[in-house]
C-alpha positions in Angstrom: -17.2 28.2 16.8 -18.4 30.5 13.8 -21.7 32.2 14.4 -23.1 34.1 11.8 -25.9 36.8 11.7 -28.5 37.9 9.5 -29.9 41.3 9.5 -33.3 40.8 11.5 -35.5 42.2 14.3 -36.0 41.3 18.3 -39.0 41.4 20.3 -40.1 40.2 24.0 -38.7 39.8 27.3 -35.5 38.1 28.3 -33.6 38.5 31.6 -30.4 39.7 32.2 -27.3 37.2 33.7 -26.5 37.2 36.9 -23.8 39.7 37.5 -19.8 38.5 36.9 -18.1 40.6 39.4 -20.9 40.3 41.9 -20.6 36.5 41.6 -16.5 36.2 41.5 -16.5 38.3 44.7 -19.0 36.6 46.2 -17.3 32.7 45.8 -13.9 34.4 47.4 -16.1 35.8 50.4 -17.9 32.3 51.1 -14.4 31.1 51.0 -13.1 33.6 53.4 -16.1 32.4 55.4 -16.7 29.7 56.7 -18.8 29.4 54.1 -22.3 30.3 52.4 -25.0 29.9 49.9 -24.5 32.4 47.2 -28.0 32.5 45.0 -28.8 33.3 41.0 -24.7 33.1 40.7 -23.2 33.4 37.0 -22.1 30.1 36.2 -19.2 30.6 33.6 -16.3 29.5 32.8 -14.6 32.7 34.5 -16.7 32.3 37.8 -16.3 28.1 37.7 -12.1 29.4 37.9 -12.6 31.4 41.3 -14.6 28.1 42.8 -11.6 26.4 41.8 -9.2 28.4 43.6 -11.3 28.3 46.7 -11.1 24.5 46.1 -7.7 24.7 45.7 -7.2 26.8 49.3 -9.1 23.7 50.9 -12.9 24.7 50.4 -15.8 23.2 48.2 -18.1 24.8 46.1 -21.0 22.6 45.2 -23.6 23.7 42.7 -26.5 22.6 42.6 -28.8 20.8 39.7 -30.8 23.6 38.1 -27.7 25.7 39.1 -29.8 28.3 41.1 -27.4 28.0 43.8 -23.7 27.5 45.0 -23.3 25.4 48.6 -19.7 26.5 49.4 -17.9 25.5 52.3 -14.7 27.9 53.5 -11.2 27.9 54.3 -12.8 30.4 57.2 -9.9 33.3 56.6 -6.9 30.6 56.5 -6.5 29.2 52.9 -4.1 26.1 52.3 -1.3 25.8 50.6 -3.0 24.5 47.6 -1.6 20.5 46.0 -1.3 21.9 42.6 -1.0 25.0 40.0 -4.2 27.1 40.2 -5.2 27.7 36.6 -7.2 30.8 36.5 -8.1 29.8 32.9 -9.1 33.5 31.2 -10.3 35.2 34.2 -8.2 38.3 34.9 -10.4 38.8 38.0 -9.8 35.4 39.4 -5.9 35.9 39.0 -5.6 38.9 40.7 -7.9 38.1 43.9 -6.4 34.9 44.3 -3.1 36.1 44.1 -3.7 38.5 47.2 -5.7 35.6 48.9 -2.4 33.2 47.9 -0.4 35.8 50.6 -2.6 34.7 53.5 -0.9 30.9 52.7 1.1 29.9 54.9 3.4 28.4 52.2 3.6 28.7 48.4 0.9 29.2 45.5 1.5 29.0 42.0 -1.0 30.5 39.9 -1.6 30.9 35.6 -3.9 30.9 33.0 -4.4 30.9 29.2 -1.7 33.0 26.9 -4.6 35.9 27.3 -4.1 35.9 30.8 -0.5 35.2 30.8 0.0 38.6 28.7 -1.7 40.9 31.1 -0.1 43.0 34.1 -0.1 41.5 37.8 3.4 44.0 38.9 2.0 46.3 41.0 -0.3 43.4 42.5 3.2 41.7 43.1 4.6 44.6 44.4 2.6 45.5 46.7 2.3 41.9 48.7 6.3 42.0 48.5 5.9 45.2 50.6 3.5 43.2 53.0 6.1 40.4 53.4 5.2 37.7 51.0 7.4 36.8 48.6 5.8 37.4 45.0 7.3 36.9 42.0 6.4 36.4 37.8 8.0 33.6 36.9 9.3 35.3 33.6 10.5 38.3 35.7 7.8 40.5 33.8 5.0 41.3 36.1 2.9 38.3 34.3 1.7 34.9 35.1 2.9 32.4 36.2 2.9 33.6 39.3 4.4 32.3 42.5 3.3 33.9 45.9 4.8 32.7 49.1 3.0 34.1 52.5 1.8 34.8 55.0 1.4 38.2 55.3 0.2 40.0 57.9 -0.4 43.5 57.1 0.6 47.1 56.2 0.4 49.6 53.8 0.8 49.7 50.4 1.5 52.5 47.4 -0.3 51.1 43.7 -1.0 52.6 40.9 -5.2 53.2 40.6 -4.8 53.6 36.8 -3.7 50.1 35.6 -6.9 48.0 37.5 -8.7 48.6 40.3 -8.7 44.5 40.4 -5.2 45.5 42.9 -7.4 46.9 45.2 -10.3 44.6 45.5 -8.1 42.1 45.6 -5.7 43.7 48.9 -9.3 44.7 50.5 -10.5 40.8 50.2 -7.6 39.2 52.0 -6.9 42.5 54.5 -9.6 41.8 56.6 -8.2 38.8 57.2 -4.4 39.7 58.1 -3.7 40.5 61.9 -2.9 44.1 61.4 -5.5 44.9 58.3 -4.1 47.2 54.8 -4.0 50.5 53.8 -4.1 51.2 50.7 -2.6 54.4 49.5 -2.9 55.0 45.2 -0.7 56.7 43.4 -2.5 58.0 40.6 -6.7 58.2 40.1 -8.3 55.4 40.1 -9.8 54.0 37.1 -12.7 52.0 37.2 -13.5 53.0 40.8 -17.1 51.1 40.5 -15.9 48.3 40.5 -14.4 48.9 44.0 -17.6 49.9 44.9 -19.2 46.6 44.1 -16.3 44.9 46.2 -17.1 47.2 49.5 -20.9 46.0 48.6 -20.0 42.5 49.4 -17.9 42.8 52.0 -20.1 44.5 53.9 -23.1 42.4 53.0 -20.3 39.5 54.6 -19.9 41.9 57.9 -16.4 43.1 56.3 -15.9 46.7 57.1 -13.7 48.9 54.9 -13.4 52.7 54.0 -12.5 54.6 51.6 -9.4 57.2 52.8 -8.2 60.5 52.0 -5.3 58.5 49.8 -7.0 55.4 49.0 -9.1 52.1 50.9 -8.2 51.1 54.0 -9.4 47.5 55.6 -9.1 46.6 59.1 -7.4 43.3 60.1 -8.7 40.7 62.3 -12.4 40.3 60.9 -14.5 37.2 59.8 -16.6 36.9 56.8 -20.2 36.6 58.0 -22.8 36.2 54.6 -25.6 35.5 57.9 -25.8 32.1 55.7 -27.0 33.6 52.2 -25.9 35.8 49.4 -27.9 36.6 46.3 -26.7 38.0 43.2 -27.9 40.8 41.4 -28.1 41.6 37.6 -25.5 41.7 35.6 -25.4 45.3 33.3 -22.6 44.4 31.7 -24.6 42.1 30.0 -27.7 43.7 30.1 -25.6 46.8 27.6 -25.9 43.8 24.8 -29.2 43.3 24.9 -30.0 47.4 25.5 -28.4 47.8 22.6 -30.2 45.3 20.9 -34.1 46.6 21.5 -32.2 50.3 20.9 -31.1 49.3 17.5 -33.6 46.4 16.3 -36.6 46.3 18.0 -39.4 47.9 16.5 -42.1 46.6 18.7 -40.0 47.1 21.9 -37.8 44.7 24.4 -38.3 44.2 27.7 -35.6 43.4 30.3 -35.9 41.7 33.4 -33.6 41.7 36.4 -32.5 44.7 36.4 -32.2 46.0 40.0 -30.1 48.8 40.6 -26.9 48.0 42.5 -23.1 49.5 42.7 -22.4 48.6 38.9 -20.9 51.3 36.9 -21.9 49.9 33.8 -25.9 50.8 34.7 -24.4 54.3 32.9 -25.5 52.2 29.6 -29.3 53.0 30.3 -28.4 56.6 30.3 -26.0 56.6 26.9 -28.5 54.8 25.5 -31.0 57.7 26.2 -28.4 60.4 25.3 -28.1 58.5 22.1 -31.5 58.8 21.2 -33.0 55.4 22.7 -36.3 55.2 23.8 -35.8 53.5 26.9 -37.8 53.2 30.4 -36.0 52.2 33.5 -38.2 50.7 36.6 -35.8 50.5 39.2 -38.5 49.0 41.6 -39.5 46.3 39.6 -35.5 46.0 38.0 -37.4 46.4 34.2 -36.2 48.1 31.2 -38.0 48.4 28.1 -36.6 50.2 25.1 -37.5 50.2 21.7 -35.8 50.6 18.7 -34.9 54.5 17.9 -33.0 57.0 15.5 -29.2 57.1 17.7 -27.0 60.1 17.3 -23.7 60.0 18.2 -22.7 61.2 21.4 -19.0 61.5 24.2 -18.8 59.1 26.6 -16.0 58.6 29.0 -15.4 54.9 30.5 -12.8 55.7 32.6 -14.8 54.0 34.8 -16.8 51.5 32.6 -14.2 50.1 30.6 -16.5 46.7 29.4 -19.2 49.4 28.1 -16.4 50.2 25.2 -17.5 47.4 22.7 -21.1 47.9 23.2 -20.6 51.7 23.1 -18.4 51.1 19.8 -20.9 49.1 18.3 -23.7 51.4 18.8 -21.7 54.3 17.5 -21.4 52.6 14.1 -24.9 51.9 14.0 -26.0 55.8 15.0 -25.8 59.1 13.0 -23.1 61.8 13.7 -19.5 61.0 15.9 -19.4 58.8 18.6 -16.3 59.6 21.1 -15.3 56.9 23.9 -12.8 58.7 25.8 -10.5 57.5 28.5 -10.0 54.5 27.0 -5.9 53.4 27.5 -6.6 51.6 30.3 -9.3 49.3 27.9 -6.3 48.2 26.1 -5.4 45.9 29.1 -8.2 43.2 29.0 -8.8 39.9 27.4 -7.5 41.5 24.3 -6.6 45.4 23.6 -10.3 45.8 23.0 -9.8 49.8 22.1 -8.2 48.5 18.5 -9.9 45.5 18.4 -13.2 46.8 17.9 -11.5 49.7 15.7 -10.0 47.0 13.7 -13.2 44.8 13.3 -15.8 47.2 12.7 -13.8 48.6 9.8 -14.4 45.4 8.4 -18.0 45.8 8.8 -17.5 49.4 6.6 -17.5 51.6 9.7 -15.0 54.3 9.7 -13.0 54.8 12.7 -10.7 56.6 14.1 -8.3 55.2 16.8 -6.0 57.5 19.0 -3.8 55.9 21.9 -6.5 57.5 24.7 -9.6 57.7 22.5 -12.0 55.5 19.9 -13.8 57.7 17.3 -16.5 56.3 15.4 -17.8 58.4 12.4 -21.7 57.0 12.1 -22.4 59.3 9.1 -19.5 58.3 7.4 -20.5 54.3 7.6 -21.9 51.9 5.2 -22.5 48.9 7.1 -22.2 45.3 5.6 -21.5 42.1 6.2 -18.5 40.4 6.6 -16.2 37.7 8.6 -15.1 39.0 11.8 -12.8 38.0 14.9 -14.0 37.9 17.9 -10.5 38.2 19.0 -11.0 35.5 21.9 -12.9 37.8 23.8 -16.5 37.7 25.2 -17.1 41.1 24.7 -15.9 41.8 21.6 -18.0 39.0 20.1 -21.0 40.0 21.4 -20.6 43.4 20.3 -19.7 42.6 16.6 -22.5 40.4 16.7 -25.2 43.5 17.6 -23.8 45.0 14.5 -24.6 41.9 12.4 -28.7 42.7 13.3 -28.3 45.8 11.1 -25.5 45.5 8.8 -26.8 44.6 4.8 -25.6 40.9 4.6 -24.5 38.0 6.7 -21.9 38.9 9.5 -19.7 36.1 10.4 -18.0 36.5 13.9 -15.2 34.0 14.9 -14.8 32.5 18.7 -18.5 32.9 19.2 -17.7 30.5 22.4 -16.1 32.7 23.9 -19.2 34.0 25.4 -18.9 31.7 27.7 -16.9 33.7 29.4 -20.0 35.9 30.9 -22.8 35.1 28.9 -23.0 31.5 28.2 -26.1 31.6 26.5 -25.9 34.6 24.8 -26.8 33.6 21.3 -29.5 31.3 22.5 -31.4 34.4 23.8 -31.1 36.6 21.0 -32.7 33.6 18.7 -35.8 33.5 21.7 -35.9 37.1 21.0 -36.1 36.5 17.2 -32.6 37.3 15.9 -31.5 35.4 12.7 -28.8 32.8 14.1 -26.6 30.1 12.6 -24.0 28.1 14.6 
């Protein structure tokens, strides 16, 4: 799907999605249960792929009309061998927690996805359940799906990498509580991303999981049962919310205001403060979970996303809307998503007339040096890219055309419907 934009202004209040890693993490712990009701979940088509596997392991997930709410029923710590190939569709996250809850099978699990997924890493993943006593293997012999994973395990320690995706560890965390002697986790480099981990010991804990951080890694005991106490409710997603941030800073003369955002382990609630240190005038009630910001002269500005890779887009964008250099630093490990997303956006915003420079660690926007316009854009296949081109197409003289606007989907099903409630100039 083609969605163009029109150079326009926003104004109101929408509300931000319910968080995507809150939501994945919370489906795999109802299914390590023996069940829950997760509340306010993100129902999209990444999410809708962990359900599946939980289905697949012998669980249900039912959902229910207004989609407020997810009835799951659990494998209660022992998934099934599942009667088909688990198709993990797009969603890097669901591949590499299933994988680790496919060594707790008593038998074999094949898992894949789309030729997105298919490309990205899952070796050290593999490895490290091979050094817990499943047998894990790619079918192509290259660390990538299809994968086939044949358990049980039953516990250990492992040495991974922290630099390629801290997925590895949530992942080992998720299904060593359930093993008989638990997993340490000992990293071989820094971790990237480490937030995300963060979120992950969130839930457990808010399922009566206990895990800790060591002097070399996570550790996870063995032996425990996932307990939600019969509810879960999902947070804010800020992820999401960094689209819509960026649309009051850059486009909203009369102010935006942003419901549900409630602070929580997310990493990517650094976007209120880059905002600010751009220049945005934006207020943050963490009481209520409100932001209102208004739209502002940006400078450019350093950020690192070492640990907030998905800000990079949004960051991007914002940089070739702002005066001065914009530096996103850290970045290698960004080039391992849906799509290298460091030279995608370097790629597509120099068809908008931004000048960019791209260096294998780093993404340099030059602001001052940009003359924004119009054009037809690729959203490469990737939710994030597409709804960062798209913020540029508010500002930039001319129509901006941005293919795969679907894709959204992937996080933010109703992405463009939102920014037309809020005013934006939208044609599908």
């Amino acid at each position: 799907m083609d969605v163009s934009i029109s150079p326009s202004t926003v104004h109101g209040t929408a509300r931000t999605p319910p968080s995507k890693s809150y939501t994945h993490r919370a489906i795999l712990a109802a299914g390590y249960a023996d069940g829950a009701v997760v509340t306010g979940p993100l129902l999209s088509a990444d999410t809708r792929a962990t359900a599946r596997a939980v289905e697949a392991f012998g669980g249900s997930v039912e959902t229910t009309d207004d989609g407020g709410r997810l009835d799951i029923d659990g494998f209660d710590g022992e998934p099934g061998a599942p009667d088909d190939v688990i198709d993990c569709a797009n969603s890097g996250t669901t591949m590499r927690l299933v994988t680790a809850a496919a060594g707790l099978v008593d038998g074999t699990t094949v898992l894949t996805g789309d030729e997105s997924l298919r490309s990205r890493p899952q070796g050290p993943l593999l490895g490290a359940l091979s050094e817990l006593g499943a047998r894990a293997e790619s079918t192509r012999g290259n660390g990538q799906a299809p994968l086939v994973v044949t358990g049980p395990i039953s516990g250990g320690t492992v040495s991974i990498p922290g630099d390629v995706s801290s997925q590895y560890v949530t992942a080992l965390l998720m299904a060593g509580a359930n093993t008989d002697d638990g997993v340490r986790i000992d990293l071989e480099t820094e971790l990237k991303s480490a937030p995300y981990v963060d979120i992950t010991l969130d839930v457990l804990d808010a399922f009566g999981v206990t895990a800790e951080r060591t002097g070399t890694g996570f550790a996870v005991d063995g032996g425990q049962r996932y307990d939600a106490g019969g509810e879960y409710a999902v947070p804010g997603d800020f992820s999401s919310l960094s689209y819509l941030l960026a649309a009051g800073a850059i486009a909203a003369p009369d102010g935006l205001t942003l419901e549900g955002a409630v602070p929580s382990a997310q990493g990517d609630t650094a976007i209120v403060d880059i905002v600010e240190r751009m220049g945005g005038a934006v207020d943050w009630d963490r009481e209520a979970g409100r932001v209102r910001v208004s739209q502002s002269a940006l400078s450019g500005t350093a950020v690192d996303v070492g640990d907030t890779p998905d800000l990079l887009p949004t960051i991007a964008a914002l940089g070739a809307i702002a005066d001065g250099e914009t530096r996103i630093e850290n970045v290698e490990h960004v080039r391992y998503k849906e799509t290298d997303r460091v030279s995608a956006m370097a790629e597509e915003l120099s068809k908008l007339g931004t000048s960019v420079t791209e260096h294998e660690d780093e993404l340099v926007v030059h602001g001052d040096e940009s003359e924004l316009v119009g054009a037809r854009v690729d959203g490469r296949k990737d939710h994030r890219i597409v709804m960062a081109l798209s913020l540029v197409g508010l500002v930039a003289d001319g129509e901006t055309t941005v293919v795969g606007g679907e894709h959204v989907d992937v996080s933010f099903p109703n992405f463009f419907d939102v920014l037309a409630d809020l005013g934006a100039t939208v044609r599908r």
